[in-house]
C-alpha positions as CSV (number, residue, x, y, z in Angstrom):
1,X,266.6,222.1,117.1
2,X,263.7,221.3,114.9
3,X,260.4,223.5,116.0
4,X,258.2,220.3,115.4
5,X,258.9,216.9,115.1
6,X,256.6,213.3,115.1
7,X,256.4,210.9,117.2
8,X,256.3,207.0,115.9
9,X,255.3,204.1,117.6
10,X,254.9,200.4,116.9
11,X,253.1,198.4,119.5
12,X,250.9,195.5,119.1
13,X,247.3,195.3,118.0
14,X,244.6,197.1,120.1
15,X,247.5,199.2,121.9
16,X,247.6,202.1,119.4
17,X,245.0,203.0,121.1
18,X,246.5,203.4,124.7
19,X,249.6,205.4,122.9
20,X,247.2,208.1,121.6
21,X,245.6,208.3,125.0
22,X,249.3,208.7,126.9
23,X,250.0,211.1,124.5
24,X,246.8,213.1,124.6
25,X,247.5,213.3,128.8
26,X,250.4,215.4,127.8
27,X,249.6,217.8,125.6
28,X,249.9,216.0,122.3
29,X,246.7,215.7,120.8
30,X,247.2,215.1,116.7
31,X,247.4,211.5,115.7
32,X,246.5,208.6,114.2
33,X,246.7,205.1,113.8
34,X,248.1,202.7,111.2
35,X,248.7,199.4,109.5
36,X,251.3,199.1,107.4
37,X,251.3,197.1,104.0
38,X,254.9,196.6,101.8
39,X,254.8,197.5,97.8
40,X,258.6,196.0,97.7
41,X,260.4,193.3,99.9
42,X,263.7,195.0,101.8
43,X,264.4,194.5,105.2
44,X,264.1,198.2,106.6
45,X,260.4,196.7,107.6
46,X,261.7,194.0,109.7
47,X,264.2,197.1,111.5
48,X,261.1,198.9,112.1
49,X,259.2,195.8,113.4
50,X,256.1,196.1,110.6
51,X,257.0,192.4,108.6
52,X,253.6,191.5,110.8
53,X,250.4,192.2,110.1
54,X,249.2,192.6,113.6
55,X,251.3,195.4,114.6
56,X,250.0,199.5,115.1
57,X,252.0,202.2,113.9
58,X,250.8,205.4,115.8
59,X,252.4,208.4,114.6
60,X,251.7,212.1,116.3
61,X,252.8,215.3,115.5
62,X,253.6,218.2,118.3
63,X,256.4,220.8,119.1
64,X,259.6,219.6,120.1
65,X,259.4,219.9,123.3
66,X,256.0,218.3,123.4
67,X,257.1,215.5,121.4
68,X,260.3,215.0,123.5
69,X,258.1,214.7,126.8
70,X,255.3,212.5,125.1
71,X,257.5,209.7,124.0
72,X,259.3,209.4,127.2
73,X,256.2,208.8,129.0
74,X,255.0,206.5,126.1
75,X,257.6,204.6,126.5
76,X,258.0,204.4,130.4
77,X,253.9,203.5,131.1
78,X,254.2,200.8,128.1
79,X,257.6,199.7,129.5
80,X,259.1,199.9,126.0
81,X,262.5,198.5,127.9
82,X,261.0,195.4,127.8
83,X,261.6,193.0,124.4
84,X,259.0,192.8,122.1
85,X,256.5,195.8,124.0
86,X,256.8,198.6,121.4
87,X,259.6,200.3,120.2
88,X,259.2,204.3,119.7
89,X,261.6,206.8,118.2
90,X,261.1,211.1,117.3
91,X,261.8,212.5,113.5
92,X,262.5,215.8,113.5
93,X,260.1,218.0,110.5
94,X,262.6,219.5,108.0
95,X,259.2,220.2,105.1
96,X,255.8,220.5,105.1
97,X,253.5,220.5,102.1
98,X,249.8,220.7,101.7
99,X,248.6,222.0,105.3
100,X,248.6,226.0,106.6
101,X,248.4,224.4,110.5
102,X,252.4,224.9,110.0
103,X,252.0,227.7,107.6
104,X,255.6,229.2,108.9
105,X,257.3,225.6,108.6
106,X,256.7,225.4,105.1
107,X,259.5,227.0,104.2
108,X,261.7,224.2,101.9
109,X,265.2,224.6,103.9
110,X,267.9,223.2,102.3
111,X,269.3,220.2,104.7
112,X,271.9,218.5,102.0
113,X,275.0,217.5,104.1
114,X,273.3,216.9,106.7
115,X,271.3,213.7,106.1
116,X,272.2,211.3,103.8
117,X,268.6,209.7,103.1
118,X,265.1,211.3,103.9
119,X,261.3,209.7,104.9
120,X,259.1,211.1,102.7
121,X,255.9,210.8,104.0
122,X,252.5,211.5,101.9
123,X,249.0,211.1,103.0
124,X,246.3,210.9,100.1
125,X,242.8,210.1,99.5
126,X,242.3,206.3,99.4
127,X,243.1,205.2,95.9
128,X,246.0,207.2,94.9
129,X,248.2,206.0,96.7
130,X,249.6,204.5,93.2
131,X,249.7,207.3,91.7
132,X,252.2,208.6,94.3
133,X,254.3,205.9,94.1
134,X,254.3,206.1,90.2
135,X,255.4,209.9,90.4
136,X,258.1,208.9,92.8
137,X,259.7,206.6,90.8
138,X,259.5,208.1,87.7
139,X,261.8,210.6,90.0
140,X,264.4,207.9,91.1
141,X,262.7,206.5,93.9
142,X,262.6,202.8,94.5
143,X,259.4,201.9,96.0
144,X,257.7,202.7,98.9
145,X,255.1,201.8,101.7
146,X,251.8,202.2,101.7
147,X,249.8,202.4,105.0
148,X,246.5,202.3,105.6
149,X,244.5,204.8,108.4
150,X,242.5,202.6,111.2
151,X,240.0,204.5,113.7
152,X,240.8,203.7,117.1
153,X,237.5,204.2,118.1
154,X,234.5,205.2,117.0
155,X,233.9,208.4,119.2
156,X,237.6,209.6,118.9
157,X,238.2,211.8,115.8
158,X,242.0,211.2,114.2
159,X,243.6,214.3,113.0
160,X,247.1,214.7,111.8
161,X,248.3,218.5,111.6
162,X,244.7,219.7,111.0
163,X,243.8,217.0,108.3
164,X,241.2,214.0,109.2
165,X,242.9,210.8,108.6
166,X,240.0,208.6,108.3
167,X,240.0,204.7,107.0
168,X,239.6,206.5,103.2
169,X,243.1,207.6,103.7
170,X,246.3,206.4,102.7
171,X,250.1,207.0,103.6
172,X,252.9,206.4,101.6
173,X,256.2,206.0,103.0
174,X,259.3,206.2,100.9
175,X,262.7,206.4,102.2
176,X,264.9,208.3,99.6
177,X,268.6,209.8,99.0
178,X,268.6,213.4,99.8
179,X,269.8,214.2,96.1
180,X,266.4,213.0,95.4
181,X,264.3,214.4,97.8
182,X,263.5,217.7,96.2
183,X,262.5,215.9,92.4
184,X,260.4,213.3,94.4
185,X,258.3,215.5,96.5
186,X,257.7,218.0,93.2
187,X,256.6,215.0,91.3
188,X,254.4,214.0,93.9
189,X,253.1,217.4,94.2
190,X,252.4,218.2,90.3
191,X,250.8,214.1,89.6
192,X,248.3,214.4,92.7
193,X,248.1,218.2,93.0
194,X,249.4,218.2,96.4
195,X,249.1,222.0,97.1
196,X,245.7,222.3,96.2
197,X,243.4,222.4,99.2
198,X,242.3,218.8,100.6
199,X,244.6,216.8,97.8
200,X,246.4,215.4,100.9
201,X,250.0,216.3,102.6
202,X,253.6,216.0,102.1
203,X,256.4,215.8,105.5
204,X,259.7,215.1,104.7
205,X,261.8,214.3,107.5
206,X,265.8,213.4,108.2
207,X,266.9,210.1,108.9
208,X,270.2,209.6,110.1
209,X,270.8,205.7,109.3
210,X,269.1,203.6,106.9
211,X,269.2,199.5,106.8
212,X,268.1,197.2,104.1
213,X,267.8,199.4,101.6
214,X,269.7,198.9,98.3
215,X,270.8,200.5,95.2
């Protein structure tokens, strides 16, 4: 069992905000909130319900058995049964780059076999963004997402594993084969200088199915 995993939700516009505060009730205390903007057209947006503009993405990070808890409730006190009131799912850590929080999690475990694709998540300053999506697919990836950080309020601070995530931020999402995982995430790292202090962070996490996305 993964020792940390994150939490992702997608709910409306203005409920991000009740997500983080669920979550907070139970222990899980680093998040943020998103929106989410396309750099290529496939139809793994419209699975994870982000082809409109007015949707949240509020993803957390926590132990496991934090995490496990937290979404549960999530989902029961926004009634996430119900069509078209959120959907929520858990992606269990498998890297971490960039951050000491998880000092003893950085530890580049090799999960081949296991997973046939992999999210590779990367959150920069605002404006190089590009230059992570260059660097990936100079390494054989084929596009990505870039998301944009949104304050939920104005007296709540946003943190994600230790690091701020501010409206100056950005997040790129790339879903990639896990042949390519490792050449993407050191190409990343050299072009933006991921493992300096404050150049931003890089999770990589397992996916087990992927939809819309072609060779």
């Amino acid at each position: 069992m993964p020792k940390h995993k994150l939490i992702c939700c997608i709910v409306d516009h203005t409920k991000g905000s009740r997500v983080l505060k669920i979550a907070r009730k139970h222990n899980v205390k680093s998040g943020t909130i998103f929106i989410g903007k396309g750099t290529v057209k496939n139809r793994i947006l419209e699975l994870l319900d982000l082809n409109d503009s007015r949707k949240e993405i509020v993803i957390l990070g926590a132990e496991s058995s934090l995490a496990d808890n937290a979404v549960k409730q999530i989902s029961k006190e926004l009634a996430f049964h119900k069509p078209g009131h959120g959907i929520a799912f858990t992606l269990p850590l498998e890297q971490v780059f960039g951050t000491r929080t998880f000092a003893h999690h950085n530890e580049e475990t090799t999960t081949e076999g296991s997973h046939m694709y992999h999210a590779i998540i990367t959150i920069v300053e605002k404006g190089i963004a590009a230059d992570v999506i260059s660097a990936a697919n100079e390494a054989g990836a084929r596009g990505g997402t870039i998301i944009h950080a949104r304050g939920s309020g104005v007296h709540e601070t946003q943190v994600l594993f230790a690091m701020p995530i501010e409206p100056e931020k950005e997040i790129v999402l790339i879903i990639a084969e896990t042949s390519l995982t490792e050449p993407i995430t050191n190409a990343i790292r050299e072009a933006v200088g991921i493992d300096e202090p404050g150049k931003g962070i890089i999770l990589v996490s397992g996916i087990e199915e992927v939809f819309g996305l072609f060779k």
